[in-house]
Every structure is written in structure tokens, then in C-alpha cells.
N, C-alpha and C positions, 0 to 999 in steps of 0.2 A: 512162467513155465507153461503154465492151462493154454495161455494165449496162444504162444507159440506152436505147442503140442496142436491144438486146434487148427491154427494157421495151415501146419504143414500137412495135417489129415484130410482138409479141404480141397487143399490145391496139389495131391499126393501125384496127379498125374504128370500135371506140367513141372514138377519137379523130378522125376523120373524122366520126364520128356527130356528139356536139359543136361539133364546127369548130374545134379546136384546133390544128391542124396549124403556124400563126405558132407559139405558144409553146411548143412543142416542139421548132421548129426554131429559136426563141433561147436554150430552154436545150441545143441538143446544139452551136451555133456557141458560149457561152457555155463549156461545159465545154471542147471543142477548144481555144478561146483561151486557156484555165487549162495546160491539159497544154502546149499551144506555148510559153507564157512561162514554163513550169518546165523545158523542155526547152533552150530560148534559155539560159536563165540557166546551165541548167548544162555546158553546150556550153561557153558562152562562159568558164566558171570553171577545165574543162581547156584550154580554149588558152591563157588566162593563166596558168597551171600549166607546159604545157609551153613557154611562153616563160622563163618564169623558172627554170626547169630548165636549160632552154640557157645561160640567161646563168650560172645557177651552175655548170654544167658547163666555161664559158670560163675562169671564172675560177680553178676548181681547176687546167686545165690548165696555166692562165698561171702561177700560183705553181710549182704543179710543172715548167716549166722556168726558173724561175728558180733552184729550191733545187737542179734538175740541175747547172744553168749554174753557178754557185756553187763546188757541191761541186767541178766537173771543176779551177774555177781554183784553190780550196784544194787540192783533193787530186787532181793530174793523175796520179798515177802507178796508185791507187785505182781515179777513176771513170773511164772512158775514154772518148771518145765516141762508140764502141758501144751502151755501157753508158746514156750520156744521151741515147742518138736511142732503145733498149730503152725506155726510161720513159715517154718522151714518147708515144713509139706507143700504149704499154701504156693511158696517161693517155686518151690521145683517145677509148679505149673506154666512159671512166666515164659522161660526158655518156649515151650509150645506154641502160646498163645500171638510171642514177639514173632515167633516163625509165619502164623497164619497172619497176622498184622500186615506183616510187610508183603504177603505174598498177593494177600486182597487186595493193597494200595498198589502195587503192580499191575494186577488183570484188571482195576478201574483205570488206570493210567491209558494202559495197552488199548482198550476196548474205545475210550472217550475220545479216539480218529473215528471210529463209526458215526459215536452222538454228533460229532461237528460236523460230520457232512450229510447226516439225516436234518439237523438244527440248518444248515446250508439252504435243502432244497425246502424243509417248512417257510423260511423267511425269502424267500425267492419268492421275487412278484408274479405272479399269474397274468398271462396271457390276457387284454381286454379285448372281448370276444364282438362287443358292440351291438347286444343284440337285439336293440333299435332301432326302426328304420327301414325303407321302404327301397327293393331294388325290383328293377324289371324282373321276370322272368325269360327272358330274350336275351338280358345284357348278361355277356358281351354277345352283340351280333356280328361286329364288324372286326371287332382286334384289330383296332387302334392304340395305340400306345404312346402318348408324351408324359418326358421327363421335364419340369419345368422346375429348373434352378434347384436342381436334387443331391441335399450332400447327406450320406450315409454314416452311421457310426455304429457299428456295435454295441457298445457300454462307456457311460463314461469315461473309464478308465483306460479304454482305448483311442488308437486316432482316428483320425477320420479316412474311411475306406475309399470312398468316393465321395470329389469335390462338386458343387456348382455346373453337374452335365444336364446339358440342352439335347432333348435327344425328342424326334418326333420317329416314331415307325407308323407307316402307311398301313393300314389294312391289308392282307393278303399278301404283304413281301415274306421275305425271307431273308433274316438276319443273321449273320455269324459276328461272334463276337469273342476275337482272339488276343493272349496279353502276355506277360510274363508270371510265375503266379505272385498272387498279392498284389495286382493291378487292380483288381475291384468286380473283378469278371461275374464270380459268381453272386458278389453281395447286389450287382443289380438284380440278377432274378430273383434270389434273394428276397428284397425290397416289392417285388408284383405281387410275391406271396403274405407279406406282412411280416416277415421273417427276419429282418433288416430293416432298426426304425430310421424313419427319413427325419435327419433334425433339421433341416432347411428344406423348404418347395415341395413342392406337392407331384403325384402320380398321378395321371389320369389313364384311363381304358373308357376307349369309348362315350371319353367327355363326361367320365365320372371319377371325380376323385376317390381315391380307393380308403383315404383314412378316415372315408364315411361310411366303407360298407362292410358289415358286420363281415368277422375273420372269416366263419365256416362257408357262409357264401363266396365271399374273393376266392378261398381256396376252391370251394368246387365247383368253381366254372373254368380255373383252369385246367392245363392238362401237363404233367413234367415227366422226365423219364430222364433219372438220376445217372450217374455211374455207377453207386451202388443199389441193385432194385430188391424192394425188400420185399418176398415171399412171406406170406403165413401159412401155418399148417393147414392143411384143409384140403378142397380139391380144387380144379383147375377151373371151374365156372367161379367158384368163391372169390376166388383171387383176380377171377376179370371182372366180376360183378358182385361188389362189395354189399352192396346194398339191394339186390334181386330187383333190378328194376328192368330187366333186358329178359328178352324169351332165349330160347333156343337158337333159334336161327338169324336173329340178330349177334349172335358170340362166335355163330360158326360164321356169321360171314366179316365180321371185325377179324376173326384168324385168317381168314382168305385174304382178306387185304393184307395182312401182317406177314404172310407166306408161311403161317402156321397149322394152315390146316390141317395136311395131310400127316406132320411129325404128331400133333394131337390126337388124330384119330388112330396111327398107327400103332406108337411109339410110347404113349403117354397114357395110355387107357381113356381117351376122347375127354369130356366134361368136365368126368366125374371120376378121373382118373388123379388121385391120389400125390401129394403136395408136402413132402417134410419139411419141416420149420427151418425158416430161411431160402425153402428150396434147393438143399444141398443134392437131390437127388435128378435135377435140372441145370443143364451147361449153362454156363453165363449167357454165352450167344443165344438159347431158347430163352433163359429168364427175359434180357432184352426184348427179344423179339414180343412173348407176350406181355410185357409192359408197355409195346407200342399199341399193341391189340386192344390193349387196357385204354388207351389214349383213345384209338380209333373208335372205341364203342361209346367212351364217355363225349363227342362230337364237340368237344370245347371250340371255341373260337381261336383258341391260340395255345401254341403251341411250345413248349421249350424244354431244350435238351441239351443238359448239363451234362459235356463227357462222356456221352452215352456211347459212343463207340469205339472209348481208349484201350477197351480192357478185350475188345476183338478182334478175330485174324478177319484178313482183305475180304476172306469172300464174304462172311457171316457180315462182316461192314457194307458193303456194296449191296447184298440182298437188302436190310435194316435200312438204309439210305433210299434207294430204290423204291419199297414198301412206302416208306414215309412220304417222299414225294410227290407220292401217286394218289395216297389217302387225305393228304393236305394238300392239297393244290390249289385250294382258295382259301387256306387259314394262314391266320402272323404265325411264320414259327423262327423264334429263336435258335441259335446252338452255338454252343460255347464248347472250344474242342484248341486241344494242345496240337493236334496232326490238323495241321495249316491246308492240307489238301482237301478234306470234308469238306472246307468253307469255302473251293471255287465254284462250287454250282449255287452260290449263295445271289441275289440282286445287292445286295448291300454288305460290306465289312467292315465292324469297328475294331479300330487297335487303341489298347487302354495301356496307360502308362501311369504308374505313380495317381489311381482313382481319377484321371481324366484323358476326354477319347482325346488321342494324337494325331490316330490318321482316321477318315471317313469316306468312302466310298466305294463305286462297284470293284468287283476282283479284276477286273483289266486295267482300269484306272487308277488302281495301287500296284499289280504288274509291272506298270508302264513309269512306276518310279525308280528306276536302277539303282537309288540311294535310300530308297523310302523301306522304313520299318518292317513293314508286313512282306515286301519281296526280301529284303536282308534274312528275315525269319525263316521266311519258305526258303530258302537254296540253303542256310544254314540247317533245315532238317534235312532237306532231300540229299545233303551231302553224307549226312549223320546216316541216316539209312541207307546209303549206298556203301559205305565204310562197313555197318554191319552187317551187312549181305554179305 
């Protein structure tokens, strides 16, 4: 119900936008009614509880002055009738006690889902962070990128994501890489971050295998920009410069690349203009947009970007693309994106099937397959979207 309620105070506009307001207000009466009749039932399961507690508590007492009553006529010199009005008092306590009994082995029952999933994350292995070892200060210069004989898995207990891919990317191309989901899409980026263990073959960047370079470094040299971008409370320099390592005018001009200048300074109260947690108080399309700015200031060598423009309309997409292009134009940059048309201005396109690539080459050259995967995909959406229009 939080979630939900949340959900829909988030996105209050485009639900309005829409006109969905009915079905969001039958599914939050809909969820209410579920929690009410789980709540009914189990109300109504301790008072039938504590009713029949009472009634077993009558009857222990009533045995126990009978076996009193008993003992005083056998044995009057023994029990006395001190001794059996002592018992009886004693007795009338139990009914109470059997009540709070049962009611503590209940809320330890109830509560010990918490201890299991607090006992969950203490026994959860920790991250080896590896932090051993000697890496340029330079690397990555060139973002380069091979896969050599890379099969991916989650957890044991899952399959394998991706099989056995051979995969080299050139310095300075530009990759999109499209699939069905659960094709393996996201576990290869995934796997450059350390994010995804590789149980077969090894990664390399720049002629350096990565399961030798300690985690916090692999992670900050590169640069990502999520579908979902995570804002923290604070202000708006904070949030492009995590670590105050950039001046002024090195963030104003990462926003000028980003095409955020001007919403910053106008819009946003500039720098040091104010950031609620999560960034609820920032459109998605600006949240993206300074996540790229985030990207452009941190000058990584390579670049990737997961989804990053599913959750926006054409033009805030077209600026964001645009922006990026322009800022990377000699960096590897990855993107992985369900809208098949992002990835014709790409030099290279992989299609992943079942955790291995299918099809591999430029966007004309998989075009140019009237039977091939990646055009069946594209006219299968471009129909899909011309239907919704």
C-alpha cells in the first residue's frame, strides 16, 4: 500500500496526464480491501484464541479444585483448607499467564521474518574489493574493450546469463547493444563493473584484465547513466561532484555540454540550488540530463548507458543523445535501449539471444537483412508505435 501510494504521488502528473486517476484509485481501494481482510481475519483468529484460552483456563482451574477438594477429604490432616483456598488462588492465575504465553510465542514467531532476513544479509558474502595492486593512473586511456570466452552467472543457483561471448570493441566506437529482455544485455555491463561474476574467461579494458583491478578503482574510471538515476539529498554541485574534485567552472561547463546550463541557473537555483532525496523535486529528463553532466565532468574513457532514454519523451531524448555525442566523440560508449531507433547512429550493433550475440554488425548492414533479427525488431516496433499514435 506505502509503495503504491508512493508510486502514484511520484508520477501524480503523468497520471493525470493520461486520465488514469479511476484505476489507480481501484487499485489502491483494491490493495486497502486485501490488507483489511488479512487484518479481519487475523484479529478475529486472536479473539478466538483468547476465548478458548479462557475456556482452557476454566477448566484447569475446575480440575484443580477438584483434585484440592479430594486431597483435603482423603488426606484432612495433610491438605488443610489454607492450603486448598493457597491453590486455588494460585490456579486462578494460570488462565492470565497461558494468555500472555501464547501471545509472546506469537510476536516471537511474527517478528523472527525480520531476524531471517537481517541473519540473510550478516551471512551474505561481501564484495572483494581487492585492494592490492597497482593500476595506471591513465588507465583506461583508450577504452578498449575484449570479451575473451565470457560466461556470466549470477549465483549458483541460477543459469548462466551469458555464454562463451567473443566480443572485442575498438577504442572510440560506439556500441548499442539490443535484445529481448533476459538476453544478457544488461549482465554484460554489468560484468565491466564487477557487478556480474564471470565464471569462465576473462575481461579485459585496455589490455588489462579487470578481475585484477581492485573494485573501487574499475568502478571509477568508468562512467554509467542508469534508467533509474539516483539523486541524493543535497545540492546540485554535490550530486555532479561527489567528491569536490572539480571547480566551478569546470560543472558549469560539463552542464553546457549536457544542455543544462541555462535550466540550472534559471530554474533550479544554479549549483547550490537545492536537491530532495531521490530528486523528486527534478523531471526525470533533467535528472538524466545531469547524470550525463555527471558523466561529462568525470572524463572517463568509456562510456555506457543502460536505458537511459526509455523513460523520455522525443525531444528531451534527441537533446540527451545529441549532448552525448557531442561530449563523447572520441570515448567507447556503450547503450543498451529497448527503442531499436537510439541504436542507428550507432558504428556497431549487437543482437543477444538466449546470453549469446546473434547478429553483429553496422546498422545498414543488419538493415540490409529483410529476414534478420534486428530489422524484424525495428518494423515490429515502428509498427507498435505507429498503431499508438
Amino acid at each position: 500500500i506505502l509503495s503504491h501510494l508512493a508510486e502514484s504521488i511520484t508520477g501524480l502528473e503523468t497520471i493525470r496526464a493520461f486520465k488514469q486517476q479511476r484505476r489507480f484509485k481501484i487499485a489502491m481501494y483494491h490493495k486497502l480491501d486485501c490488507h483489511t481482510n488479512a487484518f479481519l481475519i487475523a484479529n478475529s483468529a486472536t479473539r478466538w484464541l483468547g476465548i478458548a484460552l479462557d475456556y482452557l483456563g476454566a477448566v484447569i482451574v475446575l480440575l484443580a479444585m477438584i483434585v484440592s477438594l479430594v486431597c483435603s477429604w482423603l488426606m484432612p490432616e495433610v491438605v488443610t483448607p489454607s492450603l486448598v483456598g493457597l491453590a486455588i488462588n494460585y490456579t486462578l492465575l494460570v488462565p492470565i499467564y497461558l494468555n500472555w504465553v501464547v501471545k509472546f510465542l506469537s510476536d516471537v514467531e511474527t517478528h523472527m521474518a525480520g531476524v531471517e532476513r537481517v541473519a540473510g544479509y550478516i551471512e551474505m558474502q561481501p564484495e572483494d574489493y581487492k585492494t592490492n595492486g597497482f593500476i595506471p593512473r591513465s588507465w583506461p586511456s583508450k577504452g578498449e574493450i575484449r570479451f575473451d570466452n565470457v560466461s556470466l552467472r549470477y549465483d549458483k543457483s541460477s543459469e548462466v546469463a551469458v555464454t562463451g561471448l567473443k566480443l572485442t570493441i575498438t577504442p572510440g566506437s560506439k556500441v548499442g547493444i539490443c535484445g529481448k529482455t533476459g538476453s544478457g544485455k544488461s549482465s554484460i555491463v554489468m560484468s565491466l563493473f564487477g557487478m556480474t561474476p564471470v565464471i569462465i574467461g576473462s575481461i579485459y579494458i585496455d589490455g588489462i584484465d579487470i578481475s585484477a583491478v581492485p573494485l573501487q578503482i574499475l568502478r571509477s574510471r568508468l562512467s554509467v547513466i542508469p534508467q533509474d538515476i539516483i539523486m541524493f539529498s543535497g545540492t546540485i554541485r554535490e550530486n555532479l561532484d561527489l567528491e569536490n574534485r572539480y571547480t566551478d567552472d569546470q560543472i558549469w561547463e560539463s552542464l553546457e555540454m549536457a544542455q543544462m546550463k541555462e535550466t540550472v541557473s534559471t530554474k533550479l537555483g544554479g549549483l547550490y540550488g537545492r536537491v530532495l532525496e531521490g530528486g523528486v523535486n527534478i523531471s526525470v529528463g533533467q535528472r538524466q540530463l545531469l547524470c550525463l553532466a555527471r558523466a561529462i565532468l568525470h572524463q572517463a574513457a568509456i562510456l555506457v548507458m543502460d536505458e537511459a532514454t526509455s523513460s523520455l519523451d522525443p525531444t528531451t531524448e534527441k537533446t540527451m543523445l545529441n549532448a552525448a555525442e557531442k561530449a563523447f566523440a572520441n570515448k567507447t560508449v556503450i547503450s543498451i535501449a529497448h527503442r531499436l531507433s537510439t541504436l542507428l547512429s550507432c558504428d556497431r550493433i549487437l543482437v543477444l539471444e538466449g546470453g549469446k550475440v546473434v547478429e553483429d554488425g553496422s546498422p545498414s548492414d543488419l538493415l540490409s537483412r529483410s529476414m534478420g533479427i534486428f530489422s524484424t525488431m525495428l518494423r515490429a516496433s515502428e509498427g507498435t508505435q505507429s498503431s499508438t499514435i
